[in-house]
FIKE-821026 format. One record per residue: x, y, z negated of N, C-alpha, C in turn; residue in one letter; residue number from 1. Coordinates in nm, 3 decimals, m for minus. Layout:
BEGIN
{atom {X Y Z} {X Y Z} {X Y Z} 'A' NUM};
...
! end
This chain:
BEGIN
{atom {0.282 m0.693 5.186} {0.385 m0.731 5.094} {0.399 m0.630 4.980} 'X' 1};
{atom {0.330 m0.476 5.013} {0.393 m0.445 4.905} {0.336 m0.431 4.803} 'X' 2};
{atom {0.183 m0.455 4.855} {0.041 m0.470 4.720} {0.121 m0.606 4.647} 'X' 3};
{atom {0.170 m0.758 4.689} {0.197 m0.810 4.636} {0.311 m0.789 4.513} 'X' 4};
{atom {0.419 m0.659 4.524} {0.502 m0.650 4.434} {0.444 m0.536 4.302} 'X' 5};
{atom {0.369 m0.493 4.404} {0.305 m0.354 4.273} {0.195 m0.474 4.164} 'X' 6};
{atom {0.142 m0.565 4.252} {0.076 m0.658 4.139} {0.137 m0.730 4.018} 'X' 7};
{atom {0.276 m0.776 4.082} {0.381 m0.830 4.036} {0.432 m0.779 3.919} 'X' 8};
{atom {0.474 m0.609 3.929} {0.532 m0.496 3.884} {0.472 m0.474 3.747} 'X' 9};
{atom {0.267 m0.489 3.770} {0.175 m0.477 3.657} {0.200 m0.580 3.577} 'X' 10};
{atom {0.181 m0.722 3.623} {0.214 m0.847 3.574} {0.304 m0.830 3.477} 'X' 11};
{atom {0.401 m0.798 3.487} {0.548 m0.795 3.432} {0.538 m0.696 3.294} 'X' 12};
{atom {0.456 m0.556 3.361} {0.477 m0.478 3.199} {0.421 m0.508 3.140} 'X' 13};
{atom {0.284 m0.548 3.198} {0.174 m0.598 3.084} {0.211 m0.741 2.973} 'X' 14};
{atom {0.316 m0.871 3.068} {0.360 m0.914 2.980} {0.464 m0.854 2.884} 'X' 15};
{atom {0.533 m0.759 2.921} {0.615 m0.661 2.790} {0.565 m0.645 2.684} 'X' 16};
{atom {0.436 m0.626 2.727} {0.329 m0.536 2.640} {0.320 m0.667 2.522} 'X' 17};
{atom {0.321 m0.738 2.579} {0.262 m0.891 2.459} {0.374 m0.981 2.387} 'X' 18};
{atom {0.513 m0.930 2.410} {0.574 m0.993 2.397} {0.666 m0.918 2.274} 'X' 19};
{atom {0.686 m0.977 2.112} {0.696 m0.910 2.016} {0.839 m0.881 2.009} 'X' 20};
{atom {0.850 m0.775 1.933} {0.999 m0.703 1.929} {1.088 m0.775 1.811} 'X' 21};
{atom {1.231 m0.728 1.828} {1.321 m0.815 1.683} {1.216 m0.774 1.558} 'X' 22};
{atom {1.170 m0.645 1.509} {1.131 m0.609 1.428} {0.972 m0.632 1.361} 'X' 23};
{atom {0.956 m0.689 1.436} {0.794 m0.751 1.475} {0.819 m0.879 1.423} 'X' 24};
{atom {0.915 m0.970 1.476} {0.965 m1.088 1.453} {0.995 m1.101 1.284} 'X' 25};
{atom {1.087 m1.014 1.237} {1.150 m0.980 1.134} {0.989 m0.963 1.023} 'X' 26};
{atom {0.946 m0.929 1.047} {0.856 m0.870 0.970} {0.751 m1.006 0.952} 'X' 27};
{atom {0.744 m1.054 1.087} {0.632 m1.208 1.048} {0.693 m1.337 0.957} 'X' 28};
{atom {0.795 m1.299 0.940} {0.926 m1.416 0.939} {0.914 m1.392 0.753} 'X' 29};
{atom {0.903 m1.251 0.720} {0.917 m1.174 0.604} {0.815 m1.227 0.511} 'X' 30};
{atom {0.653 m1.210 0.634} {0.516 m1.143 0.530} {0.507 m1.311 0.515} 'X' 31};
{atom {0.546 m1.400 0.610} {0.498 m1.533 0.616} {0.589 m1.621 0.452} 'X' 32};
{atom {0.657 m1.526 0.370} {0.774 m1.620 0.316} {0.717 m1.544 0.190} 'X' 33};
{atom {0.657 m1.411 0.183} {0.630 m1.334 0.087} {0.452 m1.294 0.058} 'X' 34};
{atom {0.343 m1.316 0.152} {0.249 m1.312 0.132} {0.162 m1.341 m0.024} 'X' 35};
{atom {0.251 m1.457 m0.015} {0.164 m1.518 m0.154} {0.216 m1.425 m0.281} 'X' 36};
{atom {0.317 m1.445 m0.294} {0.382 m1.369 m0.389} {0.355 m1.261 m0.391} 'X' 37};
{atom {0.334 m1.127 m0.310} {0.249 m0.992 m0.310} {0.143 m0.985 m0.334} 'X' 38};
{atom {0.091 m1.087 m0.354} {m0.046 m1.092 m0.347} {m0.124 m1.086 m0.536} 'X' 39};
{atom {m0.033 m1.134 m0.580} {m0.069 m1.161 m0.752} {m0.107 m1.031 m0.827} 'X' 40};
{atom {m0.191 m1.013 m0.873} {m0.248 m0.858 m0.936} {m0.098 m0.852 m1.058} 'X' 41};
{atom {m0.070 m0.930 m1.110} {0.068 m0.881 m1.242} {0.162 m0.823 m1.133} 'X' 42};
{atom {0.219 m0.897 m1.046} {0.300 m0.840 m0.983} {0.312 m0.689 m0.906} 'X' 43};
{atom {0.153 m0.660 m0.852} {0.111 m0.544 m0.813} {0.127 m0.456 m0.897} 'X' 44};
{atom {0.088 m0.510 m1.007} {0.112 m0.397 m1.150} {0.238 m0.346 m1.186} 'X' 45};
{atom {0.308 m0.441 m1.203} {0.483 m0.451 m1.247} {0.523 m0.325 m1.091} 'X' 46};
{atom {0.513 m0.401 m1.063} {0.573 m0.287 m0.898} {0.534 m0.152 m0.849} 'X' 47};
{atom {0.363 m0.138 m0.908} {0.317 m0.018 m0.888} {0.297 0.059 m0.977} 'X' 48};
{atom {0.327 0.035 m1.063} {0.331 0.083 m1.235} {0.387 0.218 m1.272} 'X' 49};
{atom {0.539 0.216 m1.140} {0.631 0.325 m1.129} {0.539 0.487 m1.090} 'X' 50};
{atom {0.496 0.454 m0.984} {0.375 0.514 m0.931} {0.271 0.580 m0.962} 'X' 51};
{atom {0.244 0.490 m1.065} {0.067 0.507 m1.126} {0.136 0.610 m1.211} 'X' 52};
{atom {0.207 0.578 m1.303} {0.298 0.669 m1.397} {0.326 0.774 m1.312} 'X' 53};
{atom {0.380 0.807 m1.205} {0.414 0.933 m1.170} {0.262 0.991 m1.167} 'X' 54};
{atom {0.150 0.933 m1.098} {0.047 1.018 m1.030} {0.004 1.068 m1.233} 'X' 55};
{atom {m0.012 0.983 m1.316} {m0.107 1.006 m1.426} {m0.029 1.123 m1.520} 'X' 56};
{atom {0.119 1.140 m1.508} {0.221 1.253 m1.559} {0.165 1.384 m1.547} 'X' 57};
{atom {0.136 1.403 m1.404} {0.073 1.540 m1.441} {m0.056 1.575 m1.566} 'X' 58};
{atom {m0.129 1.434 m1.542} {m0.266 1.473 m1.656} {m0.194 1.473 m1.777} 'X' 59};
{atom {m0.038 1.410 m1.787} {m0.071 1.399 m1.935} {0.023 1.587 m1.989} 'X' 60};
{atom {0.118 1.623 m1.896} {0.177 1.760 m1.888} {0.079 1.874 m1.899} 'X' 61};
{atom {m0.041 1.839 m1.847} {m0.149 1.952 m1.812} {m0.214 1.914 m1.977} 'X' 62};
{atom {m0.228 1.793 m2.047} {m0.313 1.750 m2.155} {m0.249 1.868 m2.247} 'X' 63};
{atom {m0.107 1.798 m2.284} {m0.032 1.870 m2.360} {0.031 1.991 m2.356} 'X' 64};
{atom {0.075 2.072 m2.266} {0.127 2.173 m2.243} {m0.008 2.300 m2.340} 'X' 65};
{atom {m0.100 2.293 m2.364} {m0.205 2.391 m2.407} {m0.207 2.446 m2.271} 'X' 66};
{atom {m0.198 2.460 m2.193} {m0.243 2.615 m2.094} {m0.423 2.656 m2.156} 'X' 67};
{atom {m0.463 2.546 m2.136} {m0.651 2.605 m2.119} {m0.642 2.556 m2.288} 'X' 68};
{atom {m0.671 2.653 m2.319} {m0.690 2.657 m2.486} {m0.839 2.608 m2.535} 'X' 69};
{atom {m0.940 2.667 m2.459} {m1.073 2.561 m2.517} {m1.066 2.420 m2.452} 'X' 70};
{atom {m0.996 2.377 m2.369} {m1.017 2.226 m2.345} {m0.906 2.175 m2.425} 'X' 71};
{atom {m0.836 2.245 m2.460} {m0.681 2.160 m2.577} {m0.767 2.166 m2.720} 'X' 72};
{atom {m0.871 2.249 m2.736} {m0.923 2.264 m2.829} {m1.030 2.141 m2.857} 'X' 73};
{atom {m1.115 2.111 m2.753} {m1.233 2.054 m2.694} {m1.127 1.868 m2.739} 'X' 74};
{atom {m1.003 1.868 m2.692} {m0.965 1.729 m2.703} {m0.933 1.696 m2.804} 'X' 75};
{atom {m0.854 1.763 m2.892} {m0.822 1.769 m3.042} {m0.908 1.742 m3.122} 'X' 76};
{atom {m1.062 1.824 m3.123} {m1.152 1.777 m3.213} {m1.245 1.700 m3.223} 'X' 77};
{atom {m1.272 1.670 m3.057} {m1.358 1.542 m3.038} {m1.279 1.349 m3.031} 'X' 78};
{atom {m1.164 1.347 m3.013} {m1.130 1.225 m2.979} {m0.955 1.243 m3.018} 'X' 79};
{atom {m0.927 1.092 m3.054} {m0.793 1.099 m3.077} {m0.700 1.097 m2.997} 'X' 80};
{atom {m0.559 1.157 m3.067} {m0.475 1.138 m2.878} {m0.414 1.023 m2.819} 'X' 81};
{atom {m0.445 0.891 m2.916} {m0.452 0.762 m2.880} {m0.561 0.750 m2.729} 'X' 82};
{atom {m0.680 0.762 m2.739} {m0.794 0.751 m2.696} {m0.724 0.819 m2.544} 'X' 83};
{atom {m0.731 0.914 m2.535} {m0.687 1.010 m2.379} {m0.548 0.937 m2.343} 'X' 84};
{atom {m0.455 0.896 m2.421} {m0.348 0.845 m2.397} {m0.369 0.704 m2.327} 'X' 85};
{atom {m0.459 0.598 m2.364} {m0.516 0.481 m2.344} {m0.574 0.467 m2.168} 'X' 86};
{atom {m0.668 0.590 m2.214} {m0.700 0.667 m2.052} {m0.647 0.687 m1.937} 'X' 87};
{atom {m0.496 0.763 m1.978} {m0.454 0.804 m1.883} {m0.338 0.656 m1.840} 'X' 88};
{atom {m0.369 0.568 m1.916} {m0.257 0.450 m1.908} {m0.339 0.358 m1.803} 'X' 89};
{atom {m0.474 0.322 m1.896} {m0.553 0.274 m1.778} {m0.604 0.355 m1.636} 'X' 90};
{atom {m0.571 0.470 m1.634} {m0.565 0.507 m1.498} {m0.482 0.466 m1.410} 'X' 91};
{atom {m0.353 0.528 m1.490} {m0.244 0.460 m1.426} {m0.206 0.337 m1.324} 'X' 92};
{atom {m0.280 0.208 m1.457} {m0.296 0.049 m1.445} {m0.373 0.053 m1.289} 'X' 93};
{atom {m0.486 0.172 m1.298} {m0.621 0.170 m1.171} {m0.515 0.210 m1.061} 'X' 94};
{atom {m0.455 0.319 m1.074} {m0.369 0.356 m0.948} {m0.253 0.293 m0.902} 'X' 95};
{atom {m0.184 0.178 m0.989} {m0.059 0.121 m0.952} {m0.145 m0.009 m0.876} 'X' 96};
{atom {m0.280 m0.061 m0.907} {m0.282 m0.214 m0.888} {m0.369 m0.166 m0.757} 'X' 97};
{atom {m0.443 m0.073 m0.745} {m0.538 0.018 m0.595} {m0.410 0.036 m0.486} 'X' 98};
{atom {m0.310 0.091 m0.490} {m0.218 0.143 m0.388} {m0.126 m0.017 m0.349} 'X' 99};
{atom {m0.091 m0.056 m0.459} {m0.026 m0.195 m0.386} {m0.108 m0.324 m0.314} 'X' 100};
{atom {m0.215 m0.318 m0.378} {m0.316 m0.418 m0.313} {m0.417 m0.302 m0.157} 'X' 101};
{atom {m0.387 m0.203 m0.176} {m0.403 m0.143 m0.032} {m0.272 m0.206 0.055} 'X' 102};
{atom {m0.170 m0.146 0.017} {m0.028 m0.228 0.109} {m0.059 m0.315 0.150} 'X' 103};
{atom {m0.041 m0.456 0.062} {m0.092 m0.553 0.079} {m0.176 m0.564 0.191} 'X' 104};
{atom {m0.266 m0.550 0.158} {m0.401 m0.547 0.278} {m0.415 m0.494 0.454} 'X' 105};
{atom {m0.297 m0.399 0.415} {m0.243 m0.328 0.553} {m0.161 m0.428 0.597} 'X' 106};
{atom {m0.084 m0.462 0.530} {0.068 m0.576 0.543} {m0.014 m0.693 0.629} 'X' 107};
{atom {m0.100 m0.722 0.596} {m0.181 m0.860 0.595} {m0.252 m0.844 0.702} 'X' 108};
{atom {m0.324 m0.735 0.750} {m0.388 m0.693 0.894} {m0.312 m0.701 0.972} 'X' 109};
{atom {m0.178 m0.599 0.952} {m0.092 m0.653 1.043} {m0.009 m0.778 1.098} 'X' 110};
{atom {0.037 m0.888 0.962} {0.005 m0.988 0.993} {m0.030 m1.079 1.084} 'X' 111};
{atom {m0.187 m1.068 1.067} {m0.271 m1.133 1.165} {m0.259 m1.064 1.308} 'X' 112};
{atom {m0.259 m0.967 1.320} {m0.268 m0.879 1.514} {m0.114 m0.958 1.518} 'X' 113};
{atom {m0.004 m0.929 1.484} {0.102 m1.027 1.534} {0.108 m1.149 1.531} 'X' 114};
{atom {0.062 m1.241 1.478} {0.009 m1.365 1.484} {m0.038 m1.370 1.599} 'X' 115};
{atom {m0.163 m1.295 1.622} {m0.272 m1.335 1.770} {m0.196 m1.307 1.864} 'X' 116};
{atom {m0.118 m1.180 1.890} {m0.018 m1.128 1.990} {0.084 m1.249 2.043} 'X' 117};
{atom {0.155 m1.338 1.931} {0.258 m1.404 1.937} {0.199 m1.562 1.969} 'X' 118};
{atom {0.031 m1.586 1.968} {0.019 m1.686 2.013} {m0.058 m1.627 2.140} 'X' 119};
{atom {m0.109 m1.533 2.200} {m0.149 m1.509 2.323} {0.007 m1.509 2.433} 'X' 120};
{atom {0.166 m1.500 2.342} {0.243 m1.539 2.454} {0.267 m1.646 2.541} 'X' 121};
! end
């Protein structure tokens, strides 16, 4: 009898194990109503834009500040400060629309493992 309850005992956590939490719930309930809509590259932009701008601030503080005098020198006479400015915007554009469409993509993996989890109950 008592192999039968320790089997029982496994039975039981292992269904714990499969069986999704409020926040798990919350979250499928979320990505399932919002997927599409995260998903649009303008929107990624608009949202990660904040971001991209912080990461590209330092290049443009380090551009302008002079510290290194032959590369403040080196930018001044080869190219306009339109041109580096353009640069550091389309970086920006690269780092706001890269980090939210990573989210995304994480969001979306996870997703699916709760999906499979919630139909293996």
């Amino acid at each position: 009898m008592s192999r039968y309850f320790k089997e029982l005992d496994y039975i039981c956590r292992f269904k714990a194990l499969l069986m999704l939490t409020e926040e798990e719930k919350a979250f499928l309930e979320y990505w399932e109503q919002n997927r599409t809509k995260e998903r649009k590259t303008w929107r990624q932009l608009l949202i990660g834009l904040p971001l991209g701008l912080l990461f590209a601030l330092p290049i443009l503080i380090n551009l302008f500040s002079g510290w290194y005098i032959r590369a403040d020198m080196e930018a001044r006479s080869g190219s306009s400060p339109t041109v580096l400015i353009m640069a550091v915007l389309i970086i920006a554009s690269f780092f706001a629309i890269f980090s939210k469409r990573y989210k995304w993509e994480r969001n979306e993996q996870r997703y699916k493992e709760l999906k499979g989890k919630e139909e293996n109950e």
